[in-house]
N, C-alpha and C positions, 0 to 999 in steps of 0.2 A: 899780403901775408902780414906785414909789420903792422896796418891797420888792423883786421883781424887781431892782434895779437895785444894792441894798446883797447881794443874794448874790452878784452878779457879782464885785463890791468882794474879800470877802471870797474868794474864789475866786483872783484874783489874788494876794493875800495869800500865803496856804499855796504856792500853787506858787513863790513868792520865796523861803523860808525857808531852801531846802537853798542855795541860792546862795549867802545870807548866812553861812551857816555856815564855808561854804569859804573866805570871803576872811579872814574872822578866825584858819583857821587857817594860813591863808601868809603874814601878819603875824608870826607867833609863828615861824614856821618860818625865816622872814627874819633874825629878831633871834638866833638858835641859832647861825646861820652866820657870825653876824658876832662872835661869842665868840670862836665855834674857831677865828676868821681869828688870833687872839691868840697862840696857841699854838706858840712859835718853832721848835719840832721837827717836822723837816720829815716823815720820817717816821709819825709819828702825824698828822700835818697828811694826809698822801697819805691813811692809813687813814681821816680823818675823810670827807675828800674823796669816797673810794671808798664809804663808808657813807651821803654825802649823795644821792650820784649813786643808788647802790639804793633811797634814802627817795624821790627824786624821781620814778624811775621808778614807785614804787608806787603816789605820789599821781596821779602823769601816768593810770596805767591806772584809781586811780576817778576822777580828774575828766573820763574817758571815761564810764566807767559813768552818772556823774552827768549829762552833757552826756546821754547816752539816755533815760535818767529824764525832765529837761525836757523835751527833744524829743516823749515819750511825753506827759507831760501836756499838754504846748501842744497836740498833737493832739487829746486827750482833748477839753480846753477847746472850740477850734476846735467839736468835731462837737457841744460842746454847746453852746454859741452858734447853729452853724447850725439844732439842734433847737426849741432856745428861738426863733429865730427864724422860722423855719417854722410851730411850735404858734401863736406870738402874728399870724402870718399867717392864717392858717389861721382861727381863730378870730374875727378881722375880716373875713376874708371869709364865714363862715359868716353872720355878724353883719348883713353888710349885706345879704346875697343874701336871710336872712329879713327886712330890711326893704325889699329893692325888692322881694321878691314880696309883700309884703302888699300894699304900692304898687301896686305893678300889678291884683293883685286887685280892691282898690277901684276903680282905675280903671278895669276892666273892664265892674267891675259896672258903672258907673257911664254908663260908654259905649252896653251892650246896654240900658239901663235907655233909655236916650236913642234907642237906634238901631233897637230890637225891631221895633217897628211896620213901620218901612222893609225891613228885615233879611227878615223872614215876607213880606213882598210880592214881596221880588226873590225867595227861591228859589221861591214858588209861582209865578211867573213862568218861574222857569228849570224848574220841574217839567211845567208845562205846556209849554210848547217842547221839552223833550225826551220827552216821548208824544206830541207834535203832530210832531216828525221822525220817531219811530218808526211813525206809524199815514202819515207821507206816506210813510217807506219802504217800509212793508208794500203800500202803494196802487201805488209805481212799480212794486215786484215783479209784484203781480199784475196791472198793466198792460202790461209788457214781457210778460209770461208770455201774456195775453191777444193782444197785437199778432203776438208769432212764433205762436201756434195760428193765428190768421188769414191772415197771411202763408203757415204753411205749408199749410193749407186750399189758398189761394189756388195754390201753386204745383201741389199737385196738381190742381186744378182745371183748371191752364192743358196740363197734360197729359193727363189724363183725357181733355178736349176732343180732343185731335188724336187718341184713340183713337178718338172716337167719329163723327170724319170720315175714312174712308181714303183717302187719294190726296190729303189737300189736309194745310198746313199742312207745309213743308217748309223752314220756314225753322227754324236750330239755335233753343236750347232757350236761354234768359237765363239769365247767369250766377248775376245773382241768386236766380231760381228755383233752382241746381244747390246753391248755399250753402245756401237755406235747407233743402232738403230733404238734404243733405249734415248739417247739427249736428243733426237731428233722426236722421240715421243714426245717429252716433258716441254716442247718448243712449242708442239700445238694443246697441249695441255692447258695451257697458257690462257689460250684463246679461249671467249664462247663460244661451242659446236654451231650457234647462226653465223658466228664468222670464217668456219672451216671451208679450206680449198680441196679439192679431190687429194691434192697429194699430202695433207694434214692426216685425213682418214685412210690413208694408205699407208702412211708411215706409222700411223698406230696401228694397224692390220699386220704389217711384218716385226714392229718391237713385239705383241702378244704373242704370234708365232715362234719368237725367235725363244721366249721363256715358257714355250710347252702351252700357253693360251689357247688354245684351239676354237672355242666359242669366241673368244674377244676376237680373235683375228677373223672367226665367219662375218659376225655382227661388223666389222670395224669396215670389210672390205664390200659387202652389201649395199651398207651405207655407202663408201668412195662409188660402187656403180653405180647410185641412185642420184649422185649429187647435180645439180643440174647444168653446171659448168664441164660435165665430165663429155672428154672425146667419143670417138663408139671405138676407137682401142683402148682407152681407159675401161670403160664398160665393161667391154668383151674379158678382158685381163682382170676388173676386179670381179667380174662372175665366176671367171677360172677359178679362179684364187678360192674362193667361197666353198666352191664344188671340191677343191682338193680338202680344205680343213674340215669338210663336213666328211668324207672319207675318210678320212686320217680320226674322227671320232668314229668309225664304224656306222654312220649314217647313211649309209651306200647308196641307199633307195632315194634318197634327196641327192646327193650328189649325182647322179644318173640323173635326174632331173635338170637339174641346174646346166651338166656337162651338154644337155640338147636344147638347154635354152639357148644356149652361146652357139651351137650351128644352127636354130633354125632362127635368129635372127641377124649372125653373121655370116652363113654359110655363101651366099651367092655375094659377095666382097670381093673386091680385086685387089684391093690393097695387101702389101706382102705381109703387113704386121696383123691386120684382119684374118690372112689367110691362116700362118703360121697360129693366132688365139684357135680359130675354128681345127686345124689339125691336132693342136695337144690335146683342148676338148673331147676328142673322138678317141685317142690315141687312150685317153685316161679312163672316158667311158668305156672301153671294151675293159680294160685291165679291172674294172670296177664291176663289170657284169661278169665277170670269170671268177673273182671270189665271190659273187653272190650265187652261183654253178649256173648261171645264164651261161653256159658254155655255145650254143648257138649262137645268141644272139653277139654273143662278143665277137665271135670270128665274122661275121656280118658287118660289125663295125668295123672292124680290122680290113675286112674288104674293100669296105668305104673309102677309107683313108687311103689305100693303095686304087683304086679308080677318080678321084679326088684329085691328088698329090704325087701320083706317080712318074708323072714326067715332068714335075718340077727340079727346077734347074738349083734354085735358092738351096743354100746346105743346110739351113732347119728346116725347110719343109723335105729333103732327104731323108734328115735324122728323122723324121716322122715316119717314114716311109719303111724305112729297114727297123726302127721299131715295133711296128705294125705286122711284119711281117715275120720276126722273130718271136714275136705274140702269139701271134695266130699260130704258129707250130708248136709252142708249146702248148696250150689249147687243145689242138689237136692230139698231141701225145699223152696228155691227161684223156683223153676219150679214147685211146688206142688205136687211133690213127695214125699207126707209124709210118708208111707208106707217104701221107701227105705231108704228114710231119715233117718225116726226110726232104721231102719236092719243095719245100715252103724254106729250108734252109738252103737249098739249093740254090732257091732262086735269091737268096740273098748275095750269094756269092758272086752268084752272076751278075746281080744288080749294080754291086757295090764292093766287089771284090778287089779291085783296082783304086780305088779313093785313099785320098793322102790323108781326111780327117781323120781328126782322134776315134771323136764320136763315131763315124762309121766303120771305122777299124776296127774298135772294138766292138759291136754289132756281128760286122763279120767271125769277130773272132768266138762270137759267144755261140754262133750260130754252128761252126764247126765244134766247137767242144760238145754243143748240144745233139747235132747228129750224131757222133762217138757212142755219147751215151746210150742213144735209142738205139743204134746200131748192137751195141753190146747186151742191151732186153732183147734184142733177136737174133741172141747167138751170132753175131756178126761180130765176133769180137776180131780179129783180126782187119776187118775194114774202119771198125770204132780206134783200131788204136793207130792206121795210117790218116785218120781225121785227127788224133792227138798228135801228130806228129805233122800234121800238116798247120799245126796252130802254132810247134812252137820255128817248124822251118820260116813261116810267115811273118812273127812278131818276138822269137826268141830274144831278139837284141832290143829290143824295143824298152823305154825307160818311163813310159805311162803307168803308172800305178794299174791301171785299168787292166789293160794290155798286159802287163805284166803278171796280175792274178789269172788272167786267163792261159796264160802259161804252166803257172803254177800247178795251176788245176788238173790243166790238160797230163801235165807229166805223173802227178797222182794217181789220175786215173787209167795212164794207160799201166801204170806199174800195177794197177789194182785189177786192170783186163790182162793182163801177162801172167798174171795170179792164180785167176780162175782158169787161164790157158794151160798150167801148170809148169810156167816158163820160169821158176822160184828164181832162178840168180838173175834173170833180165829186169823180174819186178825190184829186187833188190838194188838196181844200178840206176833204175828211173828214181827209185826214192832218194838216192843218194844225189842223184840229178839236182832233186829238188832241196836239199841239203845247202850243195855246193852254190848254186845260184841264188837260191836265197836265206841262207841261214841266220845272215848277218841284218835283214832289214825288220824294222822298227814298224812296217803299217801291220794291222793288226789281219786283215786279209790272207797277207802273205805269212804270217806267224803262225794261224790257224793252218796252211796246208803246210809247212815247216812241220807243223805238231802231227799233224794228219801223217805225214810219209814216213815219220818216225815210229808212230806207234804201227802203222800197217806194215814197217821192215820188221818189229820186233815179231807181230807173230808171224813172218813168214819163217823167221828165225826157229819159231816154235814148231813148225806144220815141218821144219826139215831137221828136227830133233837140236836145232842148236841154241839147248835153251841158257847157256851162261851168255851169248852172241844177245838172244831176244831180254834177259835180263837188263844187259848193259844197254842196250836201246828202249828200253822204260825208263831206265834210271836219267837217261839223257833228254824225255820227256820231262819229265819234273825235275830235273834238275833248270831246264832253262825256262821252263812254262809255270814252277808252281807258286810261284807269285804274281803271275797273271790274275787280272781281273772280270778280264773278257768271257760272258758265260761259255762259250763254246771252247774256251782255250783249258779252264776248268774243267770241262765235263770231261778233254779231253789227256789231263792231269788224274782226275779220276780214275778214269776206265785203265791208265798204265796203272796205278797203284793196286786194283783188284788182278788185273791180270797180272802183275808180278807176281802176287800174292800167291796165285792159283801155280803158278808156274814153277813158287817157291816147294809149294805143296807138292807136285809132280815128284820134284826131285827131293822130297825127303826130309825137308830142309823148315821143318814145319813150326818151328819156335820162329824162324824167321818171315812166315808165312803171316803166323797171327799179328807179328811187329806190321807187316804192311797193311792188314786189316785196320789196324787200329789206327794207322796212319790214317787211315779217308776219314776214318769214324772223326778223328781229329780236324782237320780238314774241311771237312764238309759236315759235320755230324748235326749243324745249325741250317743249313742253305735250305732256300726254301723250292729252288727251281727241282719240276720234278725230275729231269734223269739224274741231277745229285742225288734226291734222295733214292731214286731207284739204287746206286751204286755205293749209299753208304746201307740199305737193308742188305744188297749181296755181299757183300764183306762181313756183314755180323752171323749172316748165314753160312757163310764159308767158314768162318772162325768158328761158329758152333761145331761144323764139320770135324773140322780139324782139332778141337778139343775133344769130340767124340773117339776120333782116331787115338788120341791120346791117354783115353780114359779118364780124362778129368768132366766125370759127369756133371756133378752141380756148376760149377764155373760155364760148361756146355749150355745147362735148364739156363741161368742167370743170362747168357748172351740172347738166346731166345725170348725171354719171356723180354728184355729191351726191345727186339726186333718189334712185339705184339704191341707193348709200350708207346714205340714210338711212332710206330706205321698202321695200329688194327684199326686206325680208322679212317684209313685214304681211301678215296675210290679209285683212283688209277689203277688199271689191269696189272700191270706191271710189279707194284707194289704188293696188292693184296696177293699175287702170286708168291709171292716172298714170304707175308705174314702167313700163308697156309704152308709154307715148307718148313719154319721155326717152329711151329703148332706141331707139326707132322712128326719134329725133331726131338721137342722138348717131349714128348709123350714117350718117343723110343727111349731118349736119355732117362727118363725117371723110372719105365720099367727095368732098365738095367739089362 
């Protein structure tokens, strides 16, 4: 440092030297002038004068020069100072930085030396918790992965089912079912159709089924039978399939096709999932040759299917069996074959009258309710309503949705056989039956005979003169049904609001008559199904009525000439009945 600090010194020094020079010589230059000040001749005085002023200026331009000079060295100095300064920086910081990192170093050491133990435990701690998150993620994967294949199992399944009951099962499709089988679409969407698997084109076959598709799902499932990887129950199952949506478009005559493709090239199969494709096949062609009125040929099929399948042990080639055979009777009851009809539910009973399945239970049960009925078209009313009564001794308590409507049913109808027996308070106590047991449930099955027992007690109420009794049992119809949506639940909101109407009219009560008229017109005055519109033309016909009774003619003509309005150009029988009684009306009202 002291060295450093004596070059400085001496540094200082030399850059002084030229200054000093300077002032010694305008000392000297001082004392020159003060001679020639002596010199009394003026003229050589001016030349001296004029000779000082050119020395002055001379000096003047180097004590410029010389002023750049030190200017130059002070800078010089200056950047060496700041260098000297910076190295001798520079240098203690180099200085300390290697002695805090020595510092630190030992402390390091010194730290892990102390902390090692603990240090190795937490990350093997954190090692294991992160392969224990990896092996739970890998787990949820393949558990969500597992839950939608089930889920979508599941919603095929809930379809397959209604393929494999025709005529039942009409209520729409769950959204949830539509989603799942919808992202299982968009998975082989993905794919190019040359890299599709049978169950790609399968799964597209039930998402366009699931949203009313009925061509996508034929074409979709065609294709899955045609794939070349596909089983012969793949096959067999996507021909099914094919034949039901081609049906379900009213295609009948192709589906009958298809349904005998699938027995005569799986029929002689032993395999149970073969047998069971070959039995629905058969089971769906008969039901498919019966609305085509091949009423022969279908009970043929139906025959089939019970010499085929009849002493199969397996419970879906069963359920085929007592389907088949509850087919065939109806069939036959449609041709007035009531005799076999009856024998063919008989033998259901016997068949399968003891079985603990759902599915055959209700078979059973439908088969007695259906004997009731036909019994009842042949005056057999009395044995028709110990077959109702034998439906609900059998499954009364039973909590199957199924089984349960067939309860229902049966109690309506025998209140409605007790009716015609002229049994008026026993039919009243079956309706009420039906009331009590199910008044309170939510399926739409069971709301429809709810609405059914109710309106059939109101007119008995009527046929026994007790019409404020039968008012309040219409009122109790629309009171719980007339925000229903369900066409039949309507139609049968409707028909209480005309027949109150009518009923109002009976008794006198006829301003209140036309308020319930006007109520349907209100109501239904838009509906396009025709027994609404049949029962908003009878209410405007009835109010004409009952304006006529009141003699308010023109208001009478004006109700009529809407009936003509809105109805003269329906072809339904029903209808145009109506527009020729308004016609019939408005003509007496205007002659007066």
């Amino acid at each position: 440092m002291k060295k450093f600090i004596a070059a400085i010194l001496c540094g200082l020094l030399f850059l002084a030297l030229p200054a000093l020079g300077n002032s010694r010589l305008a000392t000297e230059q001082t004392h020159t002038a003060k001679t020639a000040h002596e010199v009394p001749d003026l003229s050589v005085v001016l030349k001296l004068q004029e000779h000082d002023l050119e020395n002055f200026r001379k000096r003047l331009d180097s004590q410029d020069g010389r002023i750049a000079d030190i200017g130059l060295y002070l800078t010089c100095f200056g950047m060496l100072i700041a260098v000297l300064v910076v190295s001798f920086s520079l240098i203690g910081f180099v200085s300390v930085k290697n002695r805090a990192r020595d510092e630190a170093k030992t402390e390091s050491k010194k730290w892990f030396a102390d902390n090692e133990r603990r240090l190795t435990a937490q990350i093997d701690d954190l090692q294991e918790r992160v392969k224990k998150l990896g092996d739970d993620t890998e787990a949820n994967i393949k558990s969500k992965e597992k839950a939608f294949e089930a889920a979508l199992e599941e919603a095929r399944r809930q379809i397959q089912q209604r393929m494999s009951e025709p005529g039942k099962n009409t209520q729409p499709i769950l959204q949830e079912t539509i989603d799942e089988l919808t992202q299982a679409e968009q998975s082989a969407i993905k794919k190019p159709e040359a890299d599709y698997t049978y169950e790609d084109w399968n799964n597209r076959a039930f998402a366009a089924y699931s949203r009313d598709d009925k061509a996508g799902a034929m074409y979709f499932w065609m294709r899955a039978s045609h794939h070349p990887a596909a089983t012969a129950v793949e096959i067999a199952s996507g021909l099914f399939n094919s034949g039901f949506a081609l049906e379900q478009m009213e295609r009948n005559e192709e589906a009958v096709t298809i349904y005998e493709e699938v027995v005569q090239r799986f029929g002689s199969e032993s395999e149970v999932a073969l047998r069971e494709l070959v039995a629905k096949a058969l089971v769906n062609k008969g039901f498919t040759l019966a609305k085509l009125d091949r009423d022969e040929e279908a009970i043929a099929v139906y025959d089939e299917v019970v010499r085929r399948f009849g002493e199969a042990t397996e419970a879906a080639l069963r359920e085929k069996v007592v389907m088949a055979l509850v087919n065939k009777g109806f069939v036959l009851g449609k041709l007035d074959r009531s005799e076999e009809e009856i024998a063919c539910y008989d033998e259901v009973v016997r068949r399968f009258g003891e079985a603990t399945e759902t599915a055959l239970r209700e078979q059973v049960a439908m088969a007695l309710f259906n004997k009731g009925g036909t019994l009842g078209k042949l005056d057999r009313g009395v044995e028709g309503i110990a077959c109702y009564d034998e439906v609900v001794r059998r499954f009364g308590e039973a909590t199957e949705v199924g089984l349960r409507e067939q309860v229902a049913k049966a109690l309506v109808n025998k209140g409605f056989t007790l009716g015609k027996l002229g049994r008026d308070e026993e039919e009243i106590s079956a309706c009420d039956e039906v009331v009590r047991r199910f008044g309170e449930a939510t399926e739409t099955a069971l709301r429809e005979q709810v609405a059914m027992a109710l309106f059939n007690k109101s007119g008995t109420f009527g046929k026994l003169g007790r019409d404020e009794e039968g008012i309040s049992a219409y009122d109790e119809v629309v009171r719980r049904f007339g925000e229903a949506t369900e066409a039949a639940l309507r139609e049968l909101v409707a028909k209480a609001l005309v027949n109150k109407g009518f009923t109002l009219g009976n008794l006198g009560r006829d301003e209140e008559e036309i308020s319930a008229c006007d109520e349907v017109v209100r109501r239904f005055g838009e509906a396009t199904e025709a027994a609404l519109r049949e029962k908003v033309a009878m209410a405007l016909v009835n109010k004409g009525l009952t304006l006529r009774k009141l003699d308010r003619r023109e208001e009478g003509v004006a109700v009529c000439n809407e009936v003509v309005r809105r109805f003269g150009e329906a072809t339904e029988v029903a209808l145009h009945e109506q527009v020729e009684k308004a016609q019939q009306l408005a003509m007496i009202l205007s002659k007066g």
